[in-house]
N, C-alpha and C positions, 0 to 999 in steps of 0.2 A: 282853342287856338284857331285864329283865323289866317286861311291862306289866301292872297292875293295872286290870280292871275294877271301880268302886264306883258306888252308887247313893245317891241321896237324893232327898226329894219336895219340889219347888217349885211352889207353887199347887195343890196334893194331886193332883201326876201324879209318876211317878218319872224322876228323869232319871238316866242314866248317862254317867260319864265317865270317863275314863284318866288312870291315876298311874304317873310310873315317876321313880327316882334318889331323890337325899336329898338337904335341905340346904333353902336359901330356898326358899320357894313362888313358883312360876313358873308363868304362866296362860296359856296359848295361845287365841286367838280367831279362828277362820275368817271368812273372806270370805262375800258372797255366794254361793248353792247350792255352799259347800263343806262340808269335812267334817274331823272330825281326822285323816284321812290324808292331806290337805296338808301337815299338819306329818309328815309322818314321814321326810323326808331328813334333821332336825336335831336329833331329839331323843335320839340316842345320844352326841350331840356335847355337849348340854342337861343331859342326864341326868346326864351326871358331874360339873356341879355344881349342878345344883339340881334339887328335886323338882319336876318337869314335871307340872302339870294340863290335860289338854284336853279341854275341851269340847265338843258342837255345840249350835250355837244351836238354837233352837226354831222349828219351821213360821210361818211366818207366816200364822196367822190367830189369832180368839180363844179363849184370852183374852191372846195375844200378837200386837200390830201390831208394824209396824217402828220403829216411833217409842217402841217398850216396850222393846227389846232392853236395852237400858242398866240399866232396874232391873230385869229381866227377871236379868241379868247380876249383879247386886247381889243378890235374892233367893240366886240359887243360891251366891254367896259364900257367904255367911251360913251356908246351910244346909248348906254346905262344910265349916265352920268355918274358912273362909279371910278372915284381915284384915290390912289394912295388905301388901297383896303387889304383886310385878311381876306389869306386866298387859302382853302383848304381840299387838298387833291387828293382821290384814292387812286393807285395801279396806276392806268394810264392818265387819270385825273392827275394823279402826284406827277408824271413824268413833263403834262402838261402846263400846269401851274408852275414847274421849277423853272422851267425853259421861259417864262412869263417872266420869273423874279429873276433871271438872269440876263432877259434882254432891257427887261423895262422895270427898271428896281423903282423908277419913282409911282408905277402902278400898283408896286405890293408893299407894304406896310407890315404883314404879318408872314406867316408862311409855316400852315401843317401840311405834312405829309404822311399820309399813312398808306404804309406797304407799297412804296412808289416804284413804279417802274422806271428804267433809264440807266439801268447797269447790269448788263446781262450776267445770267447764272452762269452759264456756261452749259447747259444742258442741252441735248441735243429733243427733237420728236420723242422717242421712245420714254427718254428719261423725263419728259412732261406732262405725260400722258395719264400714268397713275395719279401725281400730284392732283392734276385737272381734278380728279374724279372723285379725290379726296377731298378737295376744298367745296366743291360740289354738295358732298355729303355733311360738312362741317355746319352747311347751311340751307338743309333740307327741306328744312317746314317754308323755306321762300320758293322753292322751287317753281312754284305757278307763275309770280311774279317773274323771275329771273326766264323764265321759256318763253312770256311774253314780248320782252325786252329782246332777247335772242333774235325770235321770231321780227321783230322790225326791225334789228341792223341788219339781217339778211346774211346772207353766206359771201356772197361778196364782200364786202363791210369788213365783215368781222375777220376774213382771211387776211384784206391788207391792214386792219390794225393787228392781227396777230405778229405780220412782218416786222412792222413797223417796230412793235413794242420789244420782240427779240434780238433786234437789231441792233436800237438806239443805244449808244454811249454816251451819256452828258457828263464822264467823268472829270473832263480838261474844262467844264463849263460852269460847274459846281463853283469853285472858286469865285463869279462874277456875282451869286448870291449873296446882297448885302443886308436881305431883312431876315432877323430872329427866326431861326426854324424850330418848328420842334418834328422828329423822327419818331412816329408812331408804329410799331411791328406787334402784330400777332407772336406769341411764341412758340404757337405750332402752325405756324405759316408755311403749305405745303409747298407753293406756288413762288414766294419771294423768299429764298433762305435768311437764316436768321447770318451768316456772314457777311449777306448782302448791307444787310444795315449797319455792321459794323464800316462798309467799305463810304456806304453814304457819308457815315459821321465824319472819317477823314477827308473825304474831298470838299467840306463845306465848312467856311468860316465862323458862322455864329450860330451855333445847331447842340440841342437837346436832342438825344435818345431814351424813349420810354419804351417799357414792352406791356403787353398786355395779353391777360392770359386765354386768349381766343386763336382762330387761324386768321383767313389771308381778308378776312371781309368784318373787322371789328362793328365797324355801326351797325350790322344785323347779327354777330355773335354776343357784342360785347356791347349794348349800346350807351346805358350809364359810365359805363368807365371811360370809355370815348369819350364821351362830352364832358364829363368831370375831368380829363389829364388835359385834355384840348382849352376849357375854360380856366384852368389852373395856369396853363402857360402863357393864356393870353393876358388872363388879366394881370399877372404877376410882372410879365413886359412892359402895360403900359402904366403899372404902377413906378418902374421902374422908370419909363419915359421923366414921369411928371417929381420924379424924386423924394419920392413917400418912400 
């Protein structure tokens, strides 16, 4: 499998990102202090049928907050030349991407979420704490990787997407998603409760829920079943576009 590095400037800084396979354009979005080598157990599985885009998102600070990611995300479409595609978000990724399909529905076309932030637990410090450290453990053998990724969104960074991500409500916003979702959850998801996704499935109009039998980080617990429920849903949608 070959990966393509490309560049292009959004806000006149240059970002780069990763292309690999051919075929529909396919957007991966990291979570929180991650990076695009989260996605990399799924994208040989990806790649053969669609052209895989990933990104990482940008530091938070300015002239991007967290509350910016979205058009943030939208700018570098653009200057992509990427329109009307599947957009696939984890955590803060998912929270990011929905908010995308909800401002700018003629940008997304498709729409996975898995284990997405954007509708708080209700948990306080204390009651997140073990979770953390359980999801942590769920996915152990990555640990090098993921401390690397830590280590460059910095302590700064990563305290205002912690705000951010406990914050946000996109309950009353849900509703403005007009592409096909599908609702991917861990079932032993320490971090996103599994009620949570029952809460997503009501606030959205045109949405599958799958569950899958990993915790809060499927592409490194689970990563064949990920791409196999993920490619099940896509292509099943656009079979359904063309009326097969």
């Amino acid at each position: 499998m070959t990966i393509e590095l490309q560049e292009v400037e959004v806000d006149r800084r240059r970002v780069r990102y990763r292309v690999t396979g051919s075929g529909q354009p396919l957007v991966l979005v990291h979570g929180l202090a991650g990076s695009w080598r989260w996605w990399s157990p799924v994208l040989r599985r990806l790649a053969a049928h669609r052209c895989v885009h990933i990104v990482d998102l940008p530091r938070l600070r300015p002239p991007v907050r967290a509350a910016q990611l979205s058009d943030w995300l939208a700018r570098w479409l653009d200057a992509a030349g990427l329109d009307h595609v599947e957009v696939v978000g984890h955590s803060l990724g998912g929270l990011v991407a929905a908010e995308l399909a909800a401002r700018r529905a003629e940008q997304t076309r498709r729409l996975v979420l898995v284990a997405p932030a954007g509708i708080p637990c209700g948990r306080g410090v204390p009651g997140r704490a073990l979770p953390l450290l359980g999801a942590l453990y769920d996915v152990r053998r990555w640990l090098p990787m993921l401390a690397v990724d830590v280590a460059r969104t910095g302590p700064l960074d990563l305290a205002r997407g912690i705000a951010f991500v406990w914050g946000r409500d996109l309950r009353h916003e849900l509703s403005s998603v007009r592409a096909p979702t599908l609702l991917v959850w861990g079932e032993r998801d320490r971090l996103v409760p599994l009620p949570v996704a029952e809460e997503w499935r009501q606030a959205m109009v045109d949405v599958r829920l799958a569950y899958l039998r990993c915790g809060h980080v499927p592409m490194l617990e689970a990563p064949a079943e990920l791409a196999a429920c993920m490619l099940s849903f896509l292509d099943d949608e656009l079979a359904d576009e063309s009326g097969n």
